[in-house]
VOPAGU-2260 file (C-alpha; in pm, 1 decimal, decimal comma):
REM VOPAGU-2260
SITE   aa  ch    i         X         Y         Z
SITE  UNK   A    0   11429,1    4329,5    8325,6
SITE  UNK   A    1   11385,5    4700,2    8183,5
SITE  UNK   A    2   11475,5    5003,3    8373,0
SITE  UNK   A    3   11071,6    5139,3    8368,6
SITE  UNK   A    4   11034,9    4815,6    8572,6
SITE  UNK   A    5   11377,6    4876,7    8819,4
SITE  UNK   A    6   11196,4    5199,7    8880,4
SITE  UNK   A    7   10882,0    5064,2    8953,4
SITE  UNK   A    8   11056,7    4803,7    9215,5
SITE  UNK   A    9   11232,2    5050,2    9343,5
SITE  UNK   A   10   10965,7    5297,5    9404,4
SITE  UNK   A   11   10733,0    4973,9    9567,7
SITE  UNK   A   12   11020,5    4886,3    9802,1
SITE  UNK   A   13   11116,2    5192,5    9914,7
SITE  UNK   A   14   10759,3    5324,1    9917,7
SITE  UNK   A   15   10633,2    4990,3   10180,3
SITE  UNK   A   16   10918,5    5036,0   10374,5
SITE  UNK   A   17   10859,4    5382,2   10454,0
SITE  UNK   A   18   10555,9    5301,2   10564,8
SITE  UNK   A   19   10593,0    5046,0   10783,2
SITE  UNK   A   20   10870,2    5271,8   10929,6
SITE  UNK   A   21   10600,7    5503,3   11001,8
SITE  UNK   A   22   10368,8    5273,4   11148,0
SITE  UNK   A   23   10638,7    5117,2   11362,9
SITE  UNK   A   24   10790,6    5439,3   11432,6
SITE  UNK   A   25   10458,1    5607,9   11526,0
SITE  UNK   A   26   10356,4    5320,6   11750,5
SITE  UNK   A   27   10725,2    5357,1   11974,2
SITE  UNK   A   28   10686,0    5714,3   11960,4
SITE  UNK   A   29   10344,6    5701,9   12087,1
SITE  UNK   A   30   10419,0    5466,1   12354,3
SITE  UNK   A   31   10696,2    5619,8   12467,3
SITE  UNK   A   32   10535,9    5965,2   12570,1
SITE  UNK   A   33   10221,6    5823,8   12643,9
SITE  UNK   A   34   10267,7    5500,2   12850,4
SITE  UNK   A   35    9985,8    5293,6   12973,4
SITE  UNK   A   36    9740,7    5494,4   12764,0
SITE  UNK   A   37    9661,8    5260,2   12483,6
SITE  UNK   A   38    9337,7    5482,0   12311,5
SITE  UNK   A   39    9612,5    5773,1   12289,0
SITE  UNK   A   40    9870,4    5553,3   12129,1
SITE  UNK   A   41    9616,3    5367,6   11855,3
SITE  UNK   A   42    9532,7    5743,5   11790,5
SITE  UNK   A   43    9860,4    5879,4   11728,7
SITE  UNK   A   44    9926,7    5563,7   11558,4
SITE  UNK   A   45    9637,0    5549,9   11291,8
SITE  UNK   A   46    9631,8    5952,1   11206,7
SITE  UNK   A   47   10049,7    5929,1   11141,7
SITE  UNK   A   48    9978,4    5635,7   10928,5
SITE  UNK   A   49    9698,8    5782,8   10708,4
SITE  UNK   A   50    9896,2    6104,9   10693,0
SITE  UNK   A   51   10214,1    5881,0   10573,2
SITE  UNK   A   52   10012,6    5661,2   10326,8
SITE  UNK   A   53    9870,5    5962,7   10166,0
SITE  UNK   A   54   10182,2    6099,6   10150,8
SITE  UNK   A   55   10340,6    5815,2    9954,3
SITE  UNK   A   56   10122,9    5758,7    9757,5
SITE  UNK   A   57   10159,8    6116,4    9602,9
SITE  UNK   A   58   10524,9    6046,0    9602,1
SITE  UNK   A   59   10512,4    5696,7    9415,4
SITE  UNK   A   60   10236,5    5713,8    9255,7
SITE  UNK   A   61   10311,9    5849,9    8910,6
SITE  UNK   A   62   10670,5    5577,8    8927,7
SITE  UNK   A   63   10532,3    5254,5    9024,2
SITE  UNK   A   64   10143,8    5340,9    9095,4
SITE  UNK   A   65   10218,7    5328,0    9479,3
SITE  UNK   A   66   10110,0    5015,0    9508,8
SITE  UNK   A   67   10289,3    4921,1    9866,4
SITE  UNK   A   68   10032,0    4608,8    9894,2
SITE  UNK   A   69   10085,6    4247,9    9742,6
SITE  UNK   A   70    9622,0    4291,8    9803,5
SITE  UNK   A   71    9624,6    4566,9    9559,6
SITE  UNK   A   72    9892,0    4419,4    9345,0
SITE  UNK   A   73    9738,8    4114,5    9262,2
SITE  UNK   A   74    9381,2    4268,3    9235,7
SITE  UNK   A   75    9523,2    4478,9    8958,8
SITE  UNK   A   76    9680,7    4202,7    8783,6
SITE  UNK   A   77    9378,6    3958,1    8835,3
SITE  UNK   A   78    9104,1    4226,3    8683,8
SITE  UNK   A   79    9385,6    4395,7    8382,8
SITE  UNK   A   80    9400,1    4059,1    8242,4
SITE  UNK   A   81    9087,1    4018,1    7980,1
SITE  UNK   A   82    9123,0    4395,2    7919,1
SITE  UNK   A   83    9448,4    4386,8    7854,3
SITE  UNK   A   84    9556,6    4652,3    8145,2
SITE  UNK   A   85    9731,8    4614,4    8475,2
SITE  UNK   A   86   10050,7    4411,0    8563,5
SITE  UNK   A   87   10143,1    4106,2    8407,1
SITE  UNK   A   88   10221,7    3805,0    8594,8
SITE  UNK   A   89   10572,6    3819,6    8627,5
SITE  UNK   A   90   10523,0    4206,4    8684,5
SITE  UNK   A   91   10300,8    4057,5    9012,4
SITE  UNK   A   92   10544,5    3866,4    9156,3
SITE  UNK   A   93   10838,7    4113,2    9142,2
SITE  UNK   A   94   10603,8    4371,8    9296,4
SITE  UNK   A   95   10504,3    4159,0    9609,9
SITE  UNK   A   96   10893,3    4050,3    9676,5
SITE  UNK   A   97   10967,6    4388,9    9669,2
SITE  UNK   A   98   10718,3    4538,3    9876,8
SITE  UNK   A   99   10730,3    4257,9   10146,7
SITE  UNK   A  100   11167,2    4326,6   10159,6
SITE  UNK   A  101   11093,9    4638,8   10174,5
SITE  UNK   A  102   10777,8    4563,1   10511,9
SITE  UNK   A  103   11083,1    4381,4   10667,9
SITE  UNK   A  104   11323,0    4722,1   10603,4
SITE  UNK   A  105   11098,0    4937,7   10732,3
SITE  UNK   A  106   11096,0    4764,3   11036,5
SITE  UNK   A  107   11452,7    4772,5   11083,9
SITE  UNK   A  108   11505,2    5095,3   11026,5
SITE  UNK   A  109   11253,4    5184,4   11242,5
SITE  UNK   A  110   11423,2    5023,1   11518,0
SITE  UNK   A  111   11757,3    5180,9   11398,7
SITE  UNK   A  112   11606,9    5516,5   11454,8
SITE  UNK   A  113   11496,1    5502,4   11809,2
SITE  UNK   A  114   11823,7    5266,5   11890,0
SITE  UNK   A  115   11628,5    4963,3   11917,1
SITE  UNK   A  116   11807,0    4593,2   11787,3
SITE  UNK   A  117   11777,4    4589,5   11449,4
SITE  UNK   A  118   11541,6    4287,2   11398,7
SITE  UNK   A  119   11304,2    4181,0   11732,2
SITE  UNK   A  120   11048,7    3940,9   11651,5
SITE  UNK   A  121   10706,1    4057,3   11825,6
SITE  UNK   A  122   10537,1    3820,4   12095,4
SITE  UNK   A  123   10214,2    3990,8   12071,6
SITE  UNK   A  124    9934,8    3728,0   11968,8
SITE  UNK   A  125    9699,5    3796,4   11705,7
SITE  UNK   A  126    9502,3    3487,9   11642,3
SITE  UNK   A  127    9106,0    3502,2   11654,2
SITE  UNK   A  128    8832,7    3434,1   11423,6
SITE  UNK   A  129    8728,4    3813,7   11511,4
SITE  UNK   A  130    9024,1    3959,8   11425,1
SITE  UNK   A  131    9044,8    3794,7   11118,5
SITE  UNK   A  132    8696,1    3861,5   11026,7
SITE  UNK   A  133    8802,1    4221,7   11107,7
SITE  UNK   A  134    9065,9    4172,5   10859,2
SITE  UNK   A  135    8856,4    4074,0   10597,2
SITE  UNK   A  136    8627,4    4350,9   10617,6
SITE  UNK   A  137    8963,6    4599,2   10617,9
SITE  UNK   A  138    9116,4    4442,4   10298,2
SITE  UNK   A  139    8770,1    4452,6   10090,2
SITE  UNK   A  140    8651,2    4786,1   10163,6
SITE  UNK   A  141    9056,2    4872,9   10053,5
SITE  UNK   A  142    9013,1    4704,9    9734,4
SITE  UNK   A  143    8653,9    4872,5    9654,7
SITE  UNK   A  144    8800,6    5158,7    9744,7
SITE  UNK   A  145    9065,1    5214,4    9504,2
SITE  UNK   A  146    8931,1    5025,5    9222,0
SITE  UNK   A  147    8616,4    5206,8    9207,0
SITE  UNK   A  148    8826,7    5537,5    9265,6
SITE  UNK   A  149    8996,4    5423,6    8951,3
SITE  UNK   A  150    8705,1    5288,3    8706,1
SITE  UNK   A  151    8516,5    5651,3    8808,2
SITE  UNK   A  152    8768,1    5878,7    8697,7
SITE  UNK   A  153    8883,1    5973,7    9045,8
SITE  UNK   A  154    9213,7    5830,6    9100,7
SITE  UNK   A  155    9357,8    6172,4    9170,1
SITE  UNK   A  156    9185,8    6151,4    9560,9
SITE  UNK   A  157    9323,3    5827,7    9568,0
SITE  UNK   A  158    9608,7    5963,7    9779,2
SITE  UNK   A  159    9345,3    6133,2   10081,4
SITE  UNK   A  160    9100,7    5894,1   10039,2
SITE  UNK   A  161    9305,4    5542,3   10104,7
SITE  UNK   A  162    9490,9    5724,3   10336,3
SITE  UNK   A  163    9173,8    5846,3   10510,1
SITE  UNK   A  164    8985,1    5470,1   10500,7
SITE  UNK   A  165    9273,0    5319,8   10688,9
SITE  UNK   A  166    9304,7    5611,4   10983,1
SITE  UNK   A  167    8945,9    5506,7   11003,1
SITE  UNK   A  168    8959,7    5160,9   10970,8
SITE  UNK   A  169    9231,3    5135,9   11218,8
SITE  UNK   A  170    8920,3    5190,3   11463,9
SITE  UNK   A  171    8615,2    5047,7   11301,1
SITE  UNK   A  172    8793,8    4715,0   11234,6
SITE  UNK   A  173    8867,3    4442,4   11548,4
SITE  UNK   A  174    9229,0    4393,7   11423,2
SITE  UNK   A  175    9336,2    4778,1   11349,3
SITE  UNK   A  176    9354,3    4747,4   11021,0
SITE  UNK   A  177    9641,4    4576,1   10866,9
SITE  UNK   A  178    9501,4    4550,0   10492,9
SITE  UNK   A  179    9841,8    4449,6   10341,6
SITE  UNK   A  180   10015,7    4113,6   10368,5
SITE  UNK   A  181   10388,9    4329,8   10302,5
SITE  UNK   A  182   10278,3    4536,7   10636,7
SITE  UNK   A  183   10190,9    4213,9   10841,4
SITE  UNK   A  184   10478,8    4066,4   10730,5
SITE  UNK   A  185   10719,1    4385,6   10843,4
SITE  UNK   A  186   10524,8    4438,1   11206,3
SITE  UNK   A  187   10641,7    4035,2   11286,9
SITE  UNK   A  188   10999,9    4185,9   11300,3
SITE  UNK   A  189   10948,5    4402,9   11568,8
SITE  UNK   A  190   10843,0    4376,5   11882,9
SITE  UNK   A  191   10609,4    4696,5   11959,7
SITE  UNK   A  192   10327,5    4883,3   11967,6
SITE  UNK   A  193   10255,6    4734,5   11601,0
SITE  UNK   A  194   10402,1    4418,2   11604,7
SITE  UNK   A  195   10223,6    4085,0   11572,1
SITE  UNK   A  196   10380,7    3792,2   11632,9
SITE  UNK   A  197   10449,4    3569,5   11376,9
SITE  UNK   A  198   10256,7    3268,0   11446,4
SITE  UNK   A  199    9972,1    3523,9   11386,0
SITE  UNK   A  200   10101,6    3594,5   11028,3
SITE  UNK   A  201    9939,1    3366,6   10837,6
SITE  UNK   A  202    9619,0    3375,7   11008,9
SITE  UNK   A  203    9601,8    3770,7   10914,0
SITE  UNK   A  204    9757,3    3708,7   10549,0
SITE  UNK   A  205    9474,8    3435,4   10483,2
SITE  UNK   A  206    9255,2    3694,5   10565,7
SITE  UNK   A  207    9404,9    3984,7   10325,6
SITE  UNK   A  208    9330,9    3711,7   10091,3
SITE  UNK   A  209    8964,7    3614,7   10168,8
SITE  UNK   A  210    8923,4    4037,7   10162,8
SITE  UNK   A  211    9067,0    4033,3    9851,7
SITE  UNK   A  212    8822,6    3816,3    9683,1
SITE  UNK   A  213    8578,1    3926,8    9896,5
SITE  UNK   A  214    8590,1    4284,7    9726,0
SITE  UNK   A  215    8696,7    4191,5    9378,3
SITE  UNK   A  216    8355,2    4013,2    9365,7
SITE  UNK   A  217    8228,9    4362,4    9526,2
SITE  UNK   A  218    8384,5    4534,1    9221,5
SITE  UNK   A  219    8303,0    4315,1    8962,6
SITE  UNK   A  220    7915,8    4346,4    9036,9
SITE  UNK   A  221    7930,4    4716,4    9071,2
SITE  UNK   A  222    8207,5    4838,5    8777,5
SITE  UNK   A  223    8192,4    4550,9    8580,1
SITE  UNK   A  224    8470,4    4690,5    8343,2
SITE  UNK   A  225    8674,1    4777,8    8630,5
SITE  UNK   A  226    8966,8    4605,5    8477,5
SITE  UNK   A  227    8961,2    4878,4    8214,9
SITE  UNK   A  228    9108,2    5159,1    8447,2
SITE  UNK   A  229    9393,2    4895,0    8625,8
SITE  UNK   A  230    9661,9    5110,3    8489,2
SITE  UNK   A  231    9510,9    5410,3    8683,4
SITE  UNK   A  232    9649,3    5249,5    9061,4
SITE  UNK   A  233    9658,1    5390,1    9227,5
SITE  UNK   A  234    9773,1    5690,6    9080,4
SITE  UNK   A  235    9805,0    5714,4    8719,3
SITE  UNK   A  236   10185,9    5670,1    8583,1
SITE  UNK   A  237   10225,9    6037,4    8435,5
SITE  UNK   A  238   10484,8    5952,3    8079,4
SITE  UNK   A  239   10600,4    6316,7    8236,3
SITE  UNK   A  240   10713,9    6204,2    8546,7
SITE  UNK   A  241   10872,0    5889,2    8495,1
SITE  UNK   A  242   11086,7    6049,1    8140,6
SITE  UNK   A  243   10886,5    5741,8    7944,0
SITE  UNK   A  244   10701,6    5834,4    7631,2
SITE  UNK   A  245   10472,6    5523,9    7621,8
SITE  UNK   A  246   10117,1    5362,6    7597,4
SITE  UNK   A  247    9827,8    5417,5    7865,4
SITE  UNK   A  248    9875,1    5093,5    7967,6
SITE  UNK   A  249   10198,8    4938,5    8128,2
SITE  UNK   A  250   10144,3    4581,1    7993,3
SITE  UNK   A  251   10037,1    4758,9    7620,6
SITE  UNK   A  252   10393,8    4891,3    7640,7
SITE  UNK   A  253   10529,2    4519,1    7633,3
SITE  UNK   A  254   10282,1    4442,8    7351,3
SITE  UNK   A  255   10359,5    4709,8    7078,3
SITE  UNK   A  256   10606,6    4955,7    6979,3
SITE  UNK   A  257   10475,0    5333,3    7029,0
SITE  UNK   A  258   10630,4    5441,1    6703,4
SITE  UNK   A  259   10404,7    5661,0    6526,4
SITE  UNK   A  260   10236,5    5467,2    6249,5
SITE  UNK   A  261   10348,7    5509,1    5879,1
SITE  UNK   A  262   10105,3    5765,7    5694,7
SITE  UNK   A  263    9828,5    5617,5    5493,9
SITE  UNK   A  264    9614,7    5710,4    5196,2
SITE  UNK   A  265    9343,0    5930,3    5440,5
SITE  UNK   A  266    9650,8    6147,0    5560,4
SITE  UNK   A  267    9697,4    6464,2    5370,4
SITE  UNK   A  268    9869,5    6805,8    5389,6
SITE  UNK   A  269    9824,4    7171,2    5401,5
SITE  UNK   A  270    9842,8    7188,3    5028,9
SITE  UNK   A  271    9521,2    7045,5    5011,5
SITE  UNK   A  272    9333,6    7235,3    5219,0
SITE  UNK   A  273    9495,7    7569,1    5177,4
SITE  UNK   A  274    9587,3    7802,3    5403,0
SITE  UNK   A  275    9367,7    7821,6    5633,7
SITE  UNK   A  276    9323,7    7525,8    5830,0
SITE  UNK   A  277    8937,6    7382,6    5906,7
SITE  UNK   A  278    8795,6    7413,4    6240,4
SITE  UNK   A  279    8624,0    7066,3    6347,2
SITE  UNK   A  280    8464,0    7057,5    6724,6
SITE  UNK   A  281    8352,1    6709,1    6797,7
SITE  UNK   A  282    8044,7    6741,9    7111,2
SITE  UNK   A  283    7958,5    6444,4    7347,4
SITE  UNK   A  284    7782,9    6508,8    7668,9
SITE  UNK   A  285    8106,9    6383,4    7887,6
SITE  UNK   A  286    8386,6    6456,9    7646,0
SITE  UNK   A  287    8520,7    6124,8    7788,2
SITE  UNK   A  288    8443,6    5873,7    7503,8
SITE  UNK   A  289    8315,6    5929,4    7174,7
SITE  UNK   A  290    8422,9    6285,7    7073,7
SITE  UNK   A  291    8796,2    6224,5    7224,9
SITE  UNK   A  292    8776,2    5923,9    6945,9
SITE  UNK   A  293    8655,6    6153,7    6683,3
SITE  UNK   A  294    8939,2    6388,5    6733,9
SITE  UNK   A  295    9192,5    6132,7    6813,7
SITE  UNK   A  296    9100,5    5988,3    6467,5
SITE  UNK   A  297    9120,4    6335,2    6282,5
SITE  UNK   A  298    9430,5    6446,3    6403,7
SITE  UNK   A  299    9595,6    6070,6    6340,9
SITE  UNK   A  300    9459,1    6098,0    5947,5
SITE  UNK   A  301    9474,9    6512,2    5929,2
SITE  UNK   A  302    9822,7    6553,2    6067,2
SITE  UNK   A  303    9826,6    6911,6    6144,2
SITE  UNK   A  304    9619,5    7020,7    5856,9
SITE  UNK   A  305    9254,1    7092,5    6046,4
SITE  UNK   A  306    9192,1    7212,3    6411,2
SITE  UNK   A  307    9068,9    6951,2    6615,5
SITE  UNK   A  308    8885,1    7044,4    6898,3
SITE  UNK   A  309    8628,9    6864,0    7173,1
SITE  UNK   A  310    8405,2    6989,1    7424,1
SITE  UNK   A  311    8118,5    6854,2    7643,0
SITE  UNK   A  312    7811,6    6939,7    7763,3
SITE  UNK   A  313    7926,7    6824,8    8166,1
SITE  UNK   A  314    8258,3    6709,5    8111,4
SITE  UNK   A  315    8387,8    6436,9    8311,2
SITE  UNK   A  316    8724,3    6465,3    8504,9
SITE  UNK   A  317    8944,7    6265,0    8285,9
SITE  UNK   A  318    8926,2    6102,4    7926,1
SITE  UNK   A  319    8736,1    5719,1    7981,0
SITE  UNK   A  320    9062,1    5439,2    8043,3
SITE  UNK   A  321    8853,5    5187,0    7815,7
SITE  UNK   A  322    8851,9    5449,9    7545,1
SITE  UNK   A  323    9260,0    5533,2    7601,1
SITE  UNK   A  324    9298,8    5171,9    7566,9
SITE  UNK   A  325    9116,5    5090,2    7289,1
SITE  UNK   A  326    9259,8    5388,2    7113,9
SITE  UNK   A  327    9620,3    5283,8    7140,0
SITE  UNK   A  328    9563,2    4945,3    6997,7
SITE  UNK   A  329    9558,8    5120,7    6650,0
SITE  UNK   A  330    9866,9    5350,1    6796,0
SITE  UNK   A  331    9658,9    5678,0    6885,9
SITE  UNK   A  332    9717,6    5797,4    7248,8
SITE  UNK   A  333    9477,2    6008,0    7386,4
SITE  UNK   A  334    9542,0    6005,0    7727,3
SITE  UNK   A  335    9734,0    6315,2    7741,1
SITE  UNK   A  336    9358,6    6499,8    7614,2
SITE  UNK   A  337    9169,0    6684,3    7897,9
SITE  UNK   A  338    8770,9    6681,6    7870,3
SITE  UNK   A  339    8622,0    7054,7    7793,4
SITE  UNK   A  340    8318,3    7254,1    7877,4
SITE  UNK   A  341    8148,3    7355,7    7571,6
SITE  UNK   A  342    8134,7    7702,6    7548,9
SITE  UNK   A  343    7952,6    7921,1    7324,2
SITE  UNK   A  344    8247,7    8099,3    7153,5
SITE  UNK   A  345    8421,3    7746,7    7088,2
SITE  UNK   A  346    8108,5    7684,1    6918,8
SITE  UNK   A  347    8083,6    8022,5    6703,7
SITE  UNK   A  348    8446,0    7968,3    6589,7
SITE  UNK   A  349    8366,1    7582,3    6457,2
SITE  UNK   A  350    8342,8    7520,3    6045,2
SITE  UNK   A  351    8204,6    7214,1    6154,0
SITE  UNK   A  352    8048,0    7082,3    6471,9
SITE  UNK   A  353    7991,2    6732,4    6468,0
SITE  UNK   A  354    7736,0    6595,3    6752,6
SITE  UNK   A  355    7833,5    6236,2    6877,7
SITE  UNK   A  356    7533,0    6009,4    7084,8
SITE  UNK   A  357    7187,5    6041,1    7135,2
SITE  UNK   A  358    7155,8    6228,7    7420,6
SITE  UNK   A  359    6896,7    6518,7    7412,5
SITE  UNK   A  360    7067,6    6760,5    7659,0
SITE  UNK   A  361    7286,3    6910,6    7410,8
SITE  UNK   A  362    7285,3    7229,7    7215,9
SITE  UNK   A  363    7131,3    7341,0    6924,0
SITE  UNK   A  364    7414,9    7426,6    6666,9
SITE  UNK   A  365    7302,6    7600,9    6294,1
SITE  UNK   A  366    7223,1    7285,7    6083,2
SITE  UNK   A  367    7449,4    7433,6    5819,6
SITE  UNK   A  368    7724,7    7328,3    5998,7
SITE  UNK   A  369    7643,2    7027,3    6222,9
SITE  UNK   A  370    7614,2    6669,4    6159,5
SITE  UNK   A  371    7504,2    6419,5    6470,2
SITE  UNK   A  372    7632,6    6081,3    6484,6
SITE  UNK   A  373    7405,5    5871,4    6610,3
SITE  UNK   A  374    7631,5    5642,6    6835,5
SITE  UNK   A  375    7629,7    5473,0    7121,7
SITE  UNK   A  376    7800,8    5604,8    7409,9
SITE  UNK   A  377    8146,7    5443,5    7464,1
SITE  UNK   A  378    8194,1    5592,4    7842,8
SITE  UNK   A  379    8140,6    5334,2    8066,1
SITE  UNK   A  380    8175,6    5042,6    7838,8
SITE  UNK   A  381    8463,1    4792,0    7831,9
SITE  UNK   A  382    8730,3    4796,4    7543,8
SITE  UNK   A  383    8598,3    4492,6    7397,7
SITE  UNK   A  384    8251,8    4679,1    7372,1
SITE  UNK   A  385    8420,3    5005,4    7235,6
SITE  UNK   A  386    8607,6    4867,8    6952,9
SITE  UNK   A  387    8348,1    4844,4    6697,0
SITE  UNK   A  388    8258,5    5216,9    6805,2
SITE  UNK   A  389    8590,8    5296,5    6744,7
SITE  UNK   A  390    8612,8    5148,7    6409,1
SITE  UNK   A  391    8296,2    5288,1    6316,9
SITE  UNK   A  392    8410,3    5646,1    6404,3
SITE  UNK   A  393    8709,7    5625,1    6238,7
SITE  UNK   A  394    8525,2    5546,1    5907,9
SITE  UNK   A  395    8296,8    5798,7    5952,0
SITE  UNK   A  396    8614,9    6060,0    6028,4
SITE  UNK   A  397    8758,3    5928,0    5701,4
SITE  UNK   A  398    8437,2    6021,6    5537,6
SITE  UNK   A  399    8393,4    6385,2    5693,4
SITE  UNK   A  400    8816,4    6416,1    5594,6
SITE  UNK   A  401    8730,0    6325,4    5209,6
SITE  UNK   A  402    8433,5    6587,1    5214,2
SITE  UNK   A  403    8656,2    6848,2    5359,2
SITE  UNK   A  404    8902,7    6813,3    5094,6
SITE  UNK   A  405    8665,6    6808,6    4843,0
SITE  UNK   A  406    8528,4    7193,0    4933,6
SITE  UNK   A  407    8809,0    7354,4    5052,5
């Protein structure tokens, strides 16, 4: 076991057992100075829970993704697998143990703090078809939720808006939203507010399950490459945060070394150019997907002997996952690239300006200096779709390299 993964275990038991704390906690707390007033004490309940979620998540998020579900866990493994994203199988299982030990400490130390016996089992019955059905509808609209967060470039509300769906679904749902098997499994131990007892468990944990395929099918029909973007849940893991330099994928870090590739016969340096390096903007309407491969191919074969810039006309948020991925299966990351507004002095500073796609909304640029490439768009696709594009962009940045070397 590596110590990327120890972190990640750590941060997924620590990070579920913190919140059931606060869901446990909350629920004494509320019960405590508000007896026999059980609309005040869901209340308190559900808004310290959302306020805790979305406060772990931003705290575990760029470690372990901030999982804190086995539901979200296995949805990221089951839709990473064709593209190659996500957690592996073995990655799956170590994640639930740890975040249901970590349900069951949460529990306890919630007890601990408000000098309760350390481990109560709860006697409160939660066994009906409409509470389950409840259930269901919690754990799908979870798992649409942050998977279509993810495969739109949002992930970074991730944090406010899961924390924001459960408040809410702690009301609209018959069985107060419990959306996480780990949780369920923690509340049996005690014998509050939140507890359920634990005949009721597997009753509510079939029902995670049914809302888990329930909203993978959702996904699927909607973001059909969904699986593209499982690395980004539920918060992207930033190489920054977590002091490792690797791929944008956790499972394409088992697969390949991220050693920098030996240089090859495209690759040249400043001698041949001279002085002054080249300016080369690549344009796509998102800066997303095919000008963030132009660029990622031209500085790969240029080194650091032409400026390489990219711009858009309405630049999305982030650079497209299927593109990241595809890219660092020939060892290029480009995840660390931010998409740019085009502006008109990046243009009027360009040698060369090189149009990608054949989208109409974009700028005229003097034909002296710009060349389009009549591609298909890559954002949106999966990485199996975007690898030819790749491939074909990389020849075609070969080409462009060879005619800048020939004129300068």
């Amino acid at each position: 076991m590596t110590s990327a993964l120890w972190r990640r275990l750590l941060a997924e038991f620590t990070g579920t057992a913190l919140l059931v704390t606060a869901v446990v906690s909350s629920g004494i707390m509320a019960t405590t100075l508000a007896p026999d007033q059980v609309g005040l004490q869901l209340l308190a309940n559900s808004i310290t829970t959302a306020f805790a979620l979305g406060t772990l998540i931003l705290i575990f998020g760029p470690v372990s993704g901030a999982h804190l579900n086995p539901v979200v866990s296995a949805a990221d493994w089951f839709l990473g697998r064709r593209a190659g994203t996500g957690l592996t199988a073995g990655d799956l299982g170590a994640y639930g143990a740890a975040q249901v030990l970590g349900g069951v400490a949460g529990a306890v130390l919630a007890h601990l703090m408000f000098d309760l016996a350390a481990i109560d089992f709860a006697g409160k019955e939660r066994a009906a078809w409409h509470l389950w059905v409840g259930e269901v509808v919690a754990t799908s609209g979870l798992v649409l939720l942050i998977f279509s967060l993810a495969r739109s470039g949002r992930a970074s509300v991730a944090p406010a808006a899961v924390g924001a769906y459960i408040g809410a679904a702690s009301w609209f749902t018959s069985s107060t939203s419990f959306a996480n098997p780990a949780v369920t499994i923690g509340r049996a131990f005690s014998d509050t507010f939140a507890g359920i007892a634990p005949t009721s468990v597997p009753g509510f944990v079939l029902a995670q399950v049914a809302g888990l395929a329930v909203g993978v099918g959702l996904l699927t029909a909607l973001y059909p490459d969904a699986g593209a973007a499982a690395d980004q849940v539920v918060v992207p893991a930033e190489p920054a945060a977590t002091g490792y330099q690797g791929p944008p994928t956790r499972r394409a870090d088992r697969r390949r070394s991220p050693a920098k590739p030996p240089p090859n016969a495209h690759q040249i340096d400043a001698e041949h150019l001279g002085v002054d390096k080249p300016s080369v903007l690549f344009v796509c309407v998102h800066d997303a997907g095919g000008s963030q491969l132009a660029a990622g191919w031209l500085r790969q074969l240029a080194g650091d002997t032409i400026e390489v810039r990219s711009a858009g006309s309405a630049p999305a948020r982030q650079v497209d996952p299927a593109a990241a991925v595809a890219m660092w299966e020939v060892g290029i990351d480009i995840t660390g690239q931010v998409p740019a507004l085009l502006q008109p002095a990046t243009a009027a500073s360009a040698d060369v300006i090189i149009t990608i796609g054949r989208r109409s909304d974009l700028p005229d640029f003097p034909t002296g200096r710009h060349e389009n490439w009549d591609l298909d768009d890559p954002t949106g696709l999966g990485v199996e779709a975007i690898r030819p594009i790749r491939d074909e962009i990389r020849d075609r940045v070969a080409r462009l390299l060879g005619e800048l070397r020939r004129t300068t």
